[in-house]
N, CA, C and O atoms as a CHARMM CRD file, in Angstrom:
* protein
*
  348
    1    1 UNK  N     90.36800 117.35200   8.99900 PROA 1      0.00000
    2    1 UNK  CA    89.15200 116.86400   9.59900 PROA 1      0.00000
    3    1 UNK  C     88.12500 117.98900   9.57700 PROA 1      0.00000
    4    1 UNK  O     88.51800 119.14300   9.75200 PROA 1      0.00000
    5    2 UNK  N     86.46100 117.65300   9.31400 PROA 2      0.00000
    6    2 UNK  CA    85.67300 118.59700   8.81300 PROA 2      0.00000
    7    2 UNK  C     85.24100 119.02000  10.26000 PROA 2      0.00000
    8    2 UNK  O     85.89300 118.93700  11.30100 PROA 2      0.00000
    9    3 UNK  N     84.05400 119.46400  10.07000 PROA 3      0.00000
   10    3 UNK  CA    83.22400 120.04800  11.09300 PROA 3      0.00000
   11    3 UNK  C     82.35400 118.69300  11.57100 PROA 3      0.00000
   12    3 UNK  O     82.13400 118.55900  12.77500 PROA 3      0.00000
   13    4 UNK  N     81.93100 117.82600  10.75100 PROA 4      0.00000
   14    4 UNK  CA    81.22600 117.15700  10.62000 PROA 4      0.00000
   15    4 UNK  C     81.91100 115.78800  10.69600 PROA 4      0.00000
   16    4 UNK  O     81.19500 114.88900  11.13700 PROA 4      0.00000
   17    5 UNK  N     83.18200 115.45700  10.34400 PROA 5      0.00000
   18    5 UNK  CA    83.83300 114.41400  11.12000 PROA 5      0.00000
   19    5 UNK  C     84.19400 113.81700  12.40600 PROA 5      0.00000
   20    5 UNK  O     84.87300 112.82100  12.65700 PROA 5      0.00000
   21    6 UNK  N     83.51500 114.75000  13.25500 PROA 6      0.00000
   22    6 UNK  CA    84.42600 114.47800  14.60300 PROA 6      0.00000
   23    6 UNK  C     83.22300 113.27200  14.87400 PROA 6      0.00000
   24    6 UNK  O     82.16900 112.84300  14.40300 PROA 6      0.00000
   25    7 UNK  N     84.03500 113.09800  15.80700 PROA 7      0.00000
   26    7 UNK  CA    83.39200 111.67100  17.22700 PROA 7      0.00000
   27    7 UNK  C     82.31900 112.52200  17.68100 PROA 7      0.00000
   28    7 UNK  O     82.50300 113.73600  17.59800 PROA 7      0.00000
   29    8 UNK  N     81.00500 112.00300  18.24200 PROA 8      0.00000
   30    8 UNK  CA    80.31400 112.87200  18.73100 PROA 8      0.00000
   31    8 UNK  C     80.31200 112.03900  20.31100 PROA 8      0.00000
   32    8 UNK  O     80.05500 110.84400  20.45500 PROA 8      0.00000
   33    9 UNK  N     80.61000 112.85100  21.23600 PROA 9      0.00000
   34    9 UNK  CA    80.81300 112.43300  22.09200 PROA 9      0.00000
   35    9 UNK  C     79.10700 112.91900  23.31600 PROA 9      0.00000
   36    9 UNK  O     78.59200 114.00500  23.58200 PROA 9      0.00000
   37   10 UNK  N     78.75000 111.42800  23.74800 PROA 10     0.00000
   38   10 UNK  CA    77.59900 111.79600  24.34900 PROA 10     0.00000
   39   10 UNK  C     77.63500 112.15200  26.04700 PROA 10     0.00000
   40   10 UNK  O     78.40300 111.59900  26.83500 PROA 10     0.00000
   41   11 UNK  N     76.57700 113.25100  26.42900 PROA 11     0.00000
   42   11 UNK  CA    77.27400 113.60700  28.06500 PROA 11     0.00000
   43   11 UNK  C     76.70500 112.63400  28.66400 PROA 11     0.00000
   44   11 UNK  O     75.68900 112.05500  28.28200 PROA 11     0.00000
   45   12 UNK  N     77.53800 112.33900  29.94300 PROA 12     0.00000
   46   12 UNK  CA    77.20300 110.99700  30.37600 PROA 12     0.00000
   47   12 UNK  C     76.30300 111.67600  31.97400 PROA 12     0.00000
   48   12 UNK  O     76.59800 112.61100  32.71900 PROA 12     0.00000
   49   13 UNK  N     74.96100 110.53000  31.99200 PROA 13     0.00000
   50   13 UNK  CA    74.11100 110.86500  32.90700 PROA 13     0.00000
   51   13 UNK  C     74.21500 109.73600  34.19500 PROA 13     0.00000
   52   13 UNK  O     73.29300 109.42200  34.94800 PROA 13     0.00000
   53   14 UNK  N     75.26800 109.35400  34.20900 PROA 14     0.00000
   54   14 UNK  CA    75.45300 107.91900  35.06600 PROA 14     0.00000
   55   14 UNK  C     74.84400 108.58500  36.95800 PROA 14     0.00000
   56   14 UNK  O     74.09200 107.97000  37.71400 PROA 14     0.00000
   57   15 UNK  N     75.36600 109.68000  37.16500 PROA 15     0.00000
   58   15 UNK  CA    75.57400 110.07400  38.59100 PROA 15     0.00000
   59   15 UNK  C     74.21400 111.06400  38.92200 PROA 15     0.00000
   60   15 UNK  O     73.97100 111.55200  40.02600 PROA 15     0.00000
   61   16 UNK  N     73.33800 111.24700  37.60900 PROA 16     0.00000
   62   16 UNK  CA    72.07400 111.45800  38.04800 PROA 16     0.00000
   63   16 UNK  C     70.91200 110.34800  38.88300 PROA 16     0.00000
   64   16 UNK  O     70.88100 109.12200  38.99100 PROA 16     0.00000
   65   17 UNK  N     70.15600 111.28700  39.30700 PROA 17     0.00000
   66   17 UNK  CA    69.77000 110.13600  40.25300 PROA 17     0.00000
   67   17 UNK  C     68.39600 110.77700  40.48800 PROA 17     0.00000
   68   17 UNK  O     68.49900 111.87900  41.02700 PROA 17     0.00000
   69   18 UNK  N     66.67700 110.24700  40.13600 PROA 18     0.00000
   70   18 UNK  CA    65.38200 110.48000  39.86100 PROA 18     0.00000
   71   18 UNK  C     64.79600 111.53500  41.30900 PROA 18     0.00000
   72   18 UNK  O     65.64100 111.88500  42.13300 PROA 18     0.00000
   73   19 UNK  N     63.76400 111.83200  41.43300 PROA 19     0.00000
   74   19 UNK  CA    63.28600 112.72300  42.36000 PROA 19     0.00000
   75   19 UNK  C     63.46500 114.43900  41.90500 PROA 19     0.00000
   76   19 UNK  O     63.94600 114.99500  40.91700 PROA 19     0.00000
   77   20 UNK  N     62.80600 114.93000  43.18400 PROA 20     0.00000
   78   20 UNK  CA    62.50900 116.35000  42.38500 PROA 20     0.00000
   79   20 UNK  C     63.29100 116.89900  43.86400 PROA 20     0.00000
   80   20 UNK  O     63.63000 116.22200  44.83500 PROA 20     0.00000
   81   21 UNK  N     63.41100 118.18000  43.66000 PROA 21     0.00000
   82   21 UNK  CA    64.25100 119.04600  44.80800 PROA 21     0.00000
   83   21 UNK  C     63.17700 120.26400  43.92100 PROA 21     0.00000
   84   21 UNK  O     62.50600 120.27600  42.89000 PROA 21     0.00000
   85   22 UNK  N     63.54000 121.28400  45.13000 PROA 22     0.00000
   86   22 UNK  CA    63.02300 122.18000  45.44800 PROA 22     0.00000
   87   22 UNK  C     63.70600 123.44900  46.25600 PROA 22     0.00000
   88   22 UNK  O     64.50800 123.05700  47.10300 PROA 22     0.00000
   89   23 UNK  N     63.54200 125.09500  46.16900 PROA 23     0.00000
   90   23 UNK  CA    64.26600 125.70700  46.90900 PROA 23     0.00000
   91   23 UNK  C     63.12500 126.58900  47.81600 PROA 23     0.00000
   92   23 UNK  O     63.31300 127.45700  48.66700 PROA 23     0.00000
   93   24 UNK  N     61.83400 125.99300  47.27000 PROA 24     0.00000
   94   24 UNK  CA    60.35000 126.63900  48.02700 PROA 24     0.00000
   95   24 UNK  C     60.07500 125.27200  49.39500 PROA 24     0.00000
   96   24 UNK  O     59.93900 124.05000  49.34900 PROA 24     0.00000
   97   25 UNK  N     60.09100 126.04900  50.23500 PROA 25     0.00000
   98   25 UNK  CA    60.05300 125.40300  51.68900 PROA 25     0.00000
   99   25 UNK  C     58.90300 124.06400  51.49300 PROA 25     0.00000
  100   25 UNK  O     58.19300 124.11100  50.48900 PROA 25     0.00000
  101   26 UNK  N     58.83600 123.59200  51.87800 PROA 26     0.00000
  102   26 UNK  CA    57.64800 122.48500  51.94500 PROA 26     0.00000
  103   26 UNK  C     56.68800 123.62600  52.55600 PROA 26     0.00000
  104   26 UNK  O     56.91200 124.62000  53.24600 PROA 26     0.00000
  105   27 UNK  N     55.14900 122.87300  51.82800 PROA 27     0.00000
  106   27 UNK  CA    53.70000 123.66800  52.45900 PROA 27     0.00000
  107   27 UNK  C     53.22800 122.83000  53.03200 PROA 27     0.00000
  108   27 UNK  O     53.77500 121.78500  52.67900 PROA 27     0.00000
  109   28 UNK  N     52.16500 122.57600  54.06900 PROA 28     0.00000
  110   28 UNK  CA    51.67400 121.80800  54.38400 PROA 28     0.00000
  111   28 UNK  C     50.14000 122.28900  54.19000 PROA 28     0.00000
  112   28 UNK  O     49.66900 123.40200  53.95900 PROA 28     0.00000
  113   29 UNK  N     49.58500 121.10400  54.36000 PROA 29     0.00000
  114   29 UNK  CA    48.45700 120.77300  53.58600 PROA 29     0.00000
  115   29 UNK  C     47.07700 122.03500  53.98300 PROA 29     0.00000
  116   29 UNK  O     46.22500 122.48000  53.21400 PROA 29     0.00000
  117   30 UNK  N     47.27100 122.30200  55.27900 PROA 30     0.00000
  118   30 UNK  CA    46.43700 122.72200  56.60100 PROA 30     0.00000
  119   30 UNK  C     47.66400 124.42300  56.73400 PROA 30     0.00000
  120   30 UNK  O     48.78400 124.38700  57.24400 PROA 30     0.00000
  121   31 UNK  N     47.00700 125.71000  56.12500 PROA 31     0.00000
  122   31 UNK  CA    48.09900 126.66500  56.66100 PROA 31     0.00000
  123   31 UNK  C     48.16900 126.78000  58.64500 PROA 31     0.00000
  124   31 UNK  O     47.40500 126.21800  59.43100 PROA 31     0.00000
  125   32 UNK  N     49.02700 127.44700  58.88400 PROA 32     0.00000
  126   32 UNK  CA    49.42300 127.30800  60.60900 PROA 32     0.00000
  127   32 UNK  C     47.62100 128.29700  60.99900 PROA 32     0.00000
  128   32 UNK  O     46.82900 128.69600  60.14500 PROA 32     0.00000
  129   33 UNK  N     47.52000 128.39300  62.16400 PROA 33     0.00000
  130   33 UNK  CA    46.78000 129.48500  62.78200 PROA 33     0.00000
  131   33 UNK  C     46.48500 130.61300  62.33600 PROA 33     0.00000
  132   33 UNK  O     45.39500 131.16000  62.17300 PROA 33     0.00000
  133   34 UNK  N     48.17600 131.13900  62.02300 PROA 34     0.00000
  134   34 UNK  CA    48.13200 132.28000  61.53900 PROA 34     0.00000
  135   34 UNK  C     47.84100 133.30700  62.68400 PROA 34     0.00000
  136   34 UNK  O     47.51600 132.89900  63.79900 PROA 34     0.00000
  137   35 UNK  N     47.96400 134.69200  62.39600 PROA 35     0.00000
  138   35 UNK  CA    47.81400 136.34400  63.83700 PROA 35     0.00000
  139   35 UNK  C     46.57700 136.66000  62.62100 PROA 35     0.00000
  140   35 UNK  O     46.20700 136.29500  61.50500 PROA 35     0.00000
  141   36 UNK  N     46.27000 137.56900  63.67700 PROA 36     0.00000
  142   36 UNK  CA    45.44200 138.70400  63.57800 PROA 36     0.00000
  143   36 UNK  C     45.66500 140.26300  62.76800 PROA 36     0.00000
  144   36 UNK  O     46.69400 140.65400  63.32000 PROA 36     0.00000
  145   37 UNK  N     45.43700 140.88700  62.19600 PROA 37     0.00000
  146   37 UNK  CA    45.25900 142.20200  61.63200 PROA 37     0.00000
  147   37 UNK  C     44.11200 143.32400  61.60100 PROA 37     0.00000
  148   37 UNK  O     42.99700 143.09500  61.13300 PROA 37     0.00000
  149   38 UNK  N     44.39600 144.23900  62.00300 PROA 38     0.00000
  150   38 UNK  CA    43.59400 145.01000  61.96900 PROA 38     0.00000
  151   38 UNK  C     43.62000 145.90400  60.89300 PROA 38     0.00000
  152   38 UNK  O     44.67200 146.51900  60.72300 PROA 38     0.00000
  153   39 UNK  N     42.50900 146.14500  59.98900 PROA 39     0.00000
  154   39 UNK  CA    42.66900 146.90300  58.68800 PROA 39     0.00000
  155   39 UNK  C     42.78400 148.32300  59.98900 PROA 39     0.00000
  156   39 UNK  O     42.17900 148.66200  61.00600 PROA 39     0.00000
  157   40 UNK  N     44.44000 148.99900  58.82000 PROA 40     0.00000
  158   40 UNK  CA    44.43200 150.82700  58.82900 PROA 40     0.00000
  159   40 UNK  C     43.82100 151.31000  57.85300 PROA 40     0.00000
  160   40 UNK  O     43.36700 150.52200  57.02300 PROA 40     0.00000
  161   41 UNK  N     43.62600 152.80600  57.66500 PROA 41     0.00000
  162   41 UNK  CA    43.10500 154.27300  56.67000 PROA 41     0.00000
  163   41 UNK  C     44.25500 153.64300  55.57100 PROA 41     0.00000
  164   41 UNK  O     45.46900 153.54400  55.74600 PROA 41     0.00000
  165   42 UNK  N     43.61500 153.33600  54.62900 PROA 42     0.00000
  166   42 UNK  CA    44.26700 153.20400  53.47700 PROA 42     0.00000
  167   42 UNK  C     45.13400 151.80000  53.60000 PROA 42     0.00000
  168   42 UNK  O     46.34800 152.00300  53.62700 PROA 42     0.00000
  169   43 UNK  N     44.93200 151.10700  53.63900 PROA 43     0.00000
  170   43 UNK  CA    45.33600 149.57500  53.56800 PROA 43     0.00000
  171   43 UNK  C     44.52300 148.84500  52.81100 PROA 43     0.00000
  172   43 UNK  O     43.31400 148.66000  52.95900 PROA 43     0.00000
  173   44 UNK  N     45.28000 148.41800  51.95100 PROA 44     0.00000
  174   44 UNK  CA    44.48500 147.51300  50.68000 PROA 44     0.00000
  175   44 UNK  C     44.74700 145.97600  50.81200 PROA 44     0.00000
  176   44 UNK  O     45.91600 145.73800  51.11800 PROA 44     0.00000
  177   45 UNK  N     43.85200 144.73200  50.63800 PROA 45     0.00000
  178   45 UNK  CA    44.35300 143.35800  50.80400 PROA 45     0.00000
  179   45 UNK  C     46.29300 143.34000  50.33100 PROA 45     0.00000
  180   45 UNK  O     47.32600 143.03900  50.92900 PROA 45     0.00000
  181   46 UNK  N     45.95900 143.82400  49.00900 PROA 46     0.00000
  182   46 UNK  CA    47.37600 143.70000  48.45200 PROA 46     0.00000
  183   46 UNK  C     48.65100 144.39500  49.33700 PROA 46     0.00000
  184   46 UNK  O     49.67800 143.72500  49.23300 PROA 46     0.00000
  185   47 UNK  N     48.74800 145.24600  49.93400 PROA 47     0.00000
  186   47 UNK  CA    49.54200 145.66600  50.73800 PROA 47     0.00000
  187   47 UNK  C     49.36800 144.96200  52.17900 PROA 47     0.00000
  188   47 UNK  O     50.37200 144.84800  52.88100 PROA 47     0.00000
  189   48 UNK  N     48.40200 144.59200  52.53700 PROA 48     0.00000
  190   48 UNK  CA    48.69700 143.63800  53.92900 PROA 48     0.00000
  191   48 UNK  C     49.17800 142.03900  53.18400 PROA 48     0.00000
  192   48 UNK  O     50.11600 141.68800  53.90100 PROA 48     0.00000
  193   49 UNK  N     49.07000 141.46400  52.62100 PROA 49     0.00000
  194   49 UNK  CA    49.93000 140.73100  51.84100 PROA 49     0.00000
  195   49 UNK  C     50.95000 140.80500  51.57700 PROA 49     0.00000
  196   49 UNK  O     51.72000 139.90400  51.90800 PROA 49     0.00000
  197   50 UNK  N     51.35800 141.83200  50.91800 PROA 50     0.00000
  198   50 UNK  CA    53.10800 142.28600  50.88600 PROA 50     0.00000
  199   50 UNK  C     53.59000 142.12200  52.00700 PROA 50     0.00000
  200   50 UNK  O     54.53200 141.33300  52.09200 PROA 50     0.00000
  201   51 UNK  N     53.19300 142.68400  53.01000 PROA 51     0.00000
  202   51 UNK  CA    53.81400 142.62300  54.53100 PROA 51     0.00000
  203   51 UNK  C     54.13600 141.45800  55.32100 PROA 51     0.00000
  204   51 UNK  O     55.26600 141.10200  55.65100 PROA 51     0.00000
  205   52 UNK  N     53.21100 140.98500  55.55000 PROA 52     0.00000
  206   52 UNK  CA    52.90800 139.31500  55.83800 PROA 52     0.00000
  207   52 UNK  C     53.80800 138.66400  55.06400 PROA 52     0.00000
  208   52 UNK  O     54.87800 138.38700  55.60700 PROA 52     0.00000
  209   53 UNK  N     53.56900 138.19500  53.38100 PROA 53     0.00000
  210   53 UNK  CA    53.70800 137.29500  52.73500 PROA 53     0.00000
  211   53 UNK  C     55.21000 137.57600  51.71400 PROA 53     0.00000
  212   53 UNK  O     55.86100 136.73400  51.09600 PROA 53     0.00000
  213   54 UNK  N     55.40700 138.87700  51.81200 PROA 54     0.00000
  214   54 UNK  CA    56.53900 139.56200  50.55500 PROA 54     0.00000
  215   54 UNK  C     55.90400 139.45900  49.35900 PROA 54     0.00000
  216   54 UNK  O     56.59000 139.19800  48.37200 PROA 54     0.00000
  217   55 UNK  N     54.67400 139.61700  49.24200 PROA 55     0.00000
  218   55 UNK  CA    53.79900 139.18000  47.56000 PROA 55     0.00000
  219   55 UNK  C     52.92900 139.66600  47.58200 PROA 55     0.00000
  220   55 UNK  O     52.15800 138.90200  48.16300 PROA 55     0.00000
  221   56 UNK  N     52.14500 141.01300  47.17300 PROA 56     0.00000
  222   56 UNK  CA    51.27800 141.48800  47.01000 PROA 56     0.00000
  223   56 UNK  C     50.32000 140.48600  45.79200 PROA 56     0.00000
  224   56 UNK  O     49.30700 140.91100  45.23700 PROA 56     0.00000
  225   57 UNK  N     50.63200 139.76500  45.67200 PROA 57     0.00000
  226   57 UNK  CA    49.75200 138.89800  44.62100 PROA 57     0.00000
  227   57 UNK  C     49.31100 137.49800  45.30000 PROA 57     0.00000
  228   57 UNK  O     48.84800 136.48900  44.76800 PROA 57     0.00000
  229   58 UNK  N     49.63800 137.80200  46.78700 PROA 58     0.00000
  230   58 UNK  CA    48.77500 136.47000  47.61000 PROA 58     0.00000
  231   58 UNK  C     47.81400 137.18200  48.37500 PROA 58     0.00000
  232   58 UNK  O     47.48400 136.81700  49.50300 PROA 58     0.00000
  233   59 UNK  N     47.21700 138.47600  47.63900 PROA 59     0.00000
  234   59 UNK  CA    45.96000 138.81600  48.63600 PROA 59     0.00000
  235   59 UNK  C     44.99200 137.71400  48.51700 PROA 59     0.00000
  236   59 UNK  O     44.62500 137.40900  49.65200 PROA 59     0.00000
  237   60 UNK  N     44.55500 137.15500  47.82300 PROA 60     0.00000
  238   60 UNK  CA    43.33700 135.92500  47.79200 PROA 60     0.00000
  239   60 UNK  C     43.57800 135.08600  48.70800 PROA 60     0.00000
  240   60 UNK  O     42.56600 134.41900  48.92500 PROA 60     0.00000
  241   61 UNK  N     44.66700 134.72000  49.52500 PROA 61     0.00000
  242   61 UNK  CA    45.15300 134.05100  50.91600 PROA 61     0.00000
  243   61 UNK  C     44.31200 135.02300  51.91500 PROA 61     0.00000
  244   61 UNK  O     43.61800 134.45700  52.75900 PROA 61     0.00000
  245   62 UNK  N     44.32000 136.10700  51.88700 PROA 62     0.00000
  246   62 UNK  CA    43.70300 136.95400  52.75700 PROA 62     0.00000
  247   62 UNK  C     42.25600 136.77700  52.71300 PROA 62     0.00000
  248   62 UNK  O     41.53900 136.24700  53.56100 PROA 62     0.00000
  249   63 UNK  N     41.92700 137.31500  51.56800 PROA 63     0.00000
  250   63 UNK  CA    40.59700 137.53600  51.26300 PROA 63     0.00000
  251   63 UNK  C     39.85200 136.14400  51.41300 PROA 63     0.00000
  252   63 UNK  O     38.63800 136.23700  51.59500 PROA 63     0.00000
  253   64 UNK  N     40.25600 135.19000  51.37600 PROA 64     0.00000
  254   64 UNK  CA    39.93400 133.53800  51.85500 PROA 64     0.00000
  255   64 UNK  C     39.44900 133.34700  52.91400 PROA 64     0.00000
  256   64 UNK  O     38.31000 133.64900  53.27000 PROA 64     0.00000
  257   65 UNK  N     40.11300 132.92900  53.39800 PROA 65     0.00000
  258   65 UNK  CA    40.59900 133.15300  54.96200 PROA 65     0.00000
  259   65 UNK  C     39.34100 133.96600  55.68700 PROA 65     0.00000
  260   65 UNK  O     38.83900 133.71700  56.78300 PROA 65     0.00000
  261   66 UNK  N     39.04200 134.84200  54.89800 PROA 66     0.00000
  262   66 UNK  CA    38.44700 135.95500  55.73200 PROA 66     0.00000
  263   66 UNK  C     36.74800 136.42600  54.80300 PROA 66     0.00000
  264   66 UNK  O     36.32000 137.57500  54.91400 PROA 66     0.00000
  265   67 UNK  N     36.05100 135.46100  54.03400 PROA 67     0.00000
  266   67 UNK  CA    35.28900 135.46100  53.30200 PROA 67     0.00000
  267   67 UNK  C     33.95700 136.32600  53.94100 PROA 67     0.00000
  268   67 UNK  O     33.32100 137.30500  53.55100 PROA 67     0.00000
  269   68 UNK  N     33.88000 135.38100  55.19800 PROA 68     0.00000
  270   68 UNK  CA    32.93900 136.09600  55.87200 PROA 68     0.00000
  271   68 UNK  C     32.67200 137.24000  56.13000 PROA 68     0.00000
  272   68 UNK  O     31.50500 137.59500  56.29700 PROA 68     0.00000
  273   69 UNK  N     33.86400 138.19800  56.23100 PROA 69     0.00000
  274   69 UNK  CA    34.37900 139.50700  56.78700 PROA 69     0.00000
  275   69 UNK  C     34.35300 140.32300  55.09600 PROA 69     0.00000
  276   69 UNK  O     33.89500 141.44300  54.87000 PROA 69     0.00000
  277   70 UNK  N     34.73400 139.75200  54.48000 PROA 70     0.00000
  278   70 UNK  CA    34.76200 140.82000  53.40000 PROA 70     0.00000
  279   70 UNK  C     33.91700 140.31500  52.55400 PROA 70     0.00000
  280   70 UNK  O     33.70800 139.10200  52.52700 PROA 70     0.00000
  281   71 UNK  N     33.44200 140.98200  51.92000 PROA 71     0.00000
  282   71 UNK  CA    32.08300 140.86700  50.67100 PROA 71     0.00000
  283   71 UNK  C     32.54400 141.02300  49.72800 PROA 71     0.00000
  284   71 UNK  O     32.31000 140.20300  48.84000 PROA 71     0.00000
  285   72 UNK  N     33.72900 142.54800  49.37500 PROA 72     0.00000
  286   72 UNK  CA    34.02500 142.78000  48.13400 PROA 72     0.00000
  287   72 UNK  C     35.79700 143.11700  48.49200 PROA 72     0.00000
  288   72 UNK  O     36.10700 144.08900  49.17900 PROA 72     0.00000
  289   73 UNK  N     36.76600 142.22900  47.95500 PROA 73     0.00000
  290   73 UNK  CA    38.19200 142.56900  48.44200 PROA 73     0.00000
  291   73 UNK  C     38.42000 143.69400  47.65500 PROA 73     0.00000
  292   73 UNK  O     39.63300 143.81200  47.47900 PROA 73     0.00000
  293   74 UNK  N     37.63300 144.77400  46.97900 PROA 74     0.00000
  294   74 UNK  CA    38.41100 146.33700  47.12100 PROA 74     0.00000
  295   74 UNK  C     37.73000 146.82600  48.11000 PROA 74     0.00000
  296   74 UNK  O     37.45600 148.02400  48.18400 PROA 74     0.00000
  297   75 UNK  N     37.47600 146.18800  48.74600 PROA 75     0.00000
  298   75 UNK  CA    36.54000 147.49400  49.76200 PROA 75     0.00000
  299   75 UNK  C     36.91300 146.35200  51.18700 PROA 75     0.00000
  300   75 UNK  O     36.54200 145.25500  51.60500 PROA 75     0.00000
  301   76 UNK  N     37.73900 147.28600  51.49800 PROA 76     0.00000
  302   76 UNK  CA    38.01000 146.59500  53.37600 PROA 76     0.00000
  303   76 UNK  C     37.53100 148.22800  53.79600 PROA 76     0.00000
  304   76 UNK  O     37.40800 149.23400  53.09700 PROA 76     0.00000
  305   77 UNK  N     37.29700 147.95200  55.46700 PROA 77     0.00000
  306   77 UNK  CA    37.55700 148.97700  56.42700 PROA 77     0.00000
  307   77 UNK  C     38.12600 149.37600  57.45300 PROA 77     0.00000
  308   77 UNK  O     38.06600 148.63100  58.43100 PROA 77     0.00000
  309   78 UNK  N     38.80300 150.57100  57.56700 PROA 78     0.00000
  310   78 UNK  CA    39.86200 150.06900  59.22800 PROA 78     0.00000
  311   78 UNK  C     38.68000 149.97000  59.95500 PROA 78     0.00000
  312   78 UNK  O     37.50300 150.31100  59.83800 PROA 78     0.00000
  313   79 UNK  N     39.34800 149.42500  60.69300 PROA 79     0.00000
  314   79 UNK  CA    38.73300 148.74000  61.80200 PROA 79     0.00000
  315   79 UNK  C     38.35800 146.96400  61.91600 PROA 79     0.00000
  316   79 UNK  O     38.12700 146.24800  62.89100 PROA 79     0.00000
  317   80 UNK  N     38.41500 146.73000  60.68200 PROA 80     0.00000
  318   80 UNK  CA    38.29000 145.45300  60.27300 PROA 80     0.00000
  319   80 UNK  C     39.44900 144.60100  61.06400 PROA 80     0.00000
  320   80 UNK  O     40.64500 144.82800  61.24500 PROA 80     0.00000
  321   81 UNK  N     38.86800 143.87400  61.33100 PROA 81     0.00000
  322   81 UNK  CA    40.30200 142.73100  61.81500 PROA 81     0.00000
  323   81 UNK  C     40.27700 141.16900  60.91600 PROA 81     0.00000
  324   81 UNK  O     39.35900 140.46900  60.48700 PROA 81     0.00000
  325   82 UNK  N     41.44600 141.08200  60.89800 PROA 82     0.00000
  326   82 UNK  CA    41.41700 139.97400  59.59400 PROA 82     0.00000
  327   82 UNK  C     42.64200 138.91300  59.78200 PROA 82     0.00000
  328   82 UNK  O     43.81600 139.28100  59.80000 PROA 82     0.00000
  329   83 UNK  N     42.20600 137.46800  59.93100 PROA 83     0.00000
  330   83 UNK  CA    43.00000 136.13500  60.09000 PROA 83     0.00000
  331   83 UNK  C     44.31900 136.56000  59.13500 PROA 83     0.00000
  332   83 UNK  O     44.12700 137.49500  58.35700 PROA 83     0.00000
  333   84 UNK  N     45.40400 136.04400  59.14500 PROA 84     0.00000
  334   84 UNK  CA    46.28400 136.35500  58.34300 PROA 84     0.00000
  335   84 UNK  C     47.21500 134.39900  58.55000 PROA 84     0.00000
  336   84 UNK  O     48.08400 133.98300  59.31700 PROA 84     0.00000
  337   85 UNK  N     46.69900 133.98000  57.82400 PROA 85     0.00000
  338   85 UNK  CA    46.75800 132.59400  57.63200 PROA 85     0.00000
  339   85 UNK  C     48.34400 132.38800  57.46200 PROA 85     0.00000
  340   85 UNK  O     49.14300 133.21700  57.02600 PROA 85     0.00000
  341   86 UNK  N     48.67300 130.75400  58.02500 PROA 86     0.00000
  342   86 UNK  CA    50.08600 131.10000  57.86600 PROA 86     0.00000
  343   86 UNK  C     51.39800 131.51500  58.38700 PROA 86     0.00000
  344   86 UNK  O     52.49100 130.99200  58.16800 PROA 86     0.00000
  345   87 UNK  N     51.06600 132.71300  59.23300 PROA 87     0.00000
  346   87 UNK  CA    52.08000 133.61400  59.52800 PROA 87     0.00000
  347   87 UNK  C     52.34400 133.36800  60.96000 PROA 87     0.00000
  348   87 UNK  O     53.20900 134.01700  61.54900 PROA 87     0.00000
């Protein structure tokens, strides 16, 4: 018998069943309240993000949030206090 003789046997999908799963928490539509922050000497959006969020690449959650307060997100100042959405 060749390589090419066999039975081709098809995998069976009987016990699948439609819908999606997920291992990222549900979001809701509206983030929570969220705390408060006060920019320190040398604190960048991206590092108060890390802290908060574990993701230095959700500073734009910050910088959102807080439009009014910041003009340009490289340039915060301590003393600044800043919504931290979410948390």
């Amino acid at each position: 018998m060749g390589l090419f003789d066999r039975k081709k046997v098809k995998p069976d999908f009987s016990n699948v069943h439609s819908g999606g799963s997920t291992t990222d928490p549900a979001k809701s539509a509206k983030p929570g309240p969220g705390r408060s922050y006060t920019v320190q000497k040398g604190d960048t959006l991206s590092q108060i993000a890390e802290h908060f969020y574990g993701s230095a690449s959700k500073w734009r959650v910050i910088y959102e949030a807080n439009r009014d307060l910041i003009k340009d997100p490289d340039l915060i100042y301590p003393g600044q206090t800043f919504t931290i959405p979410g948390v």
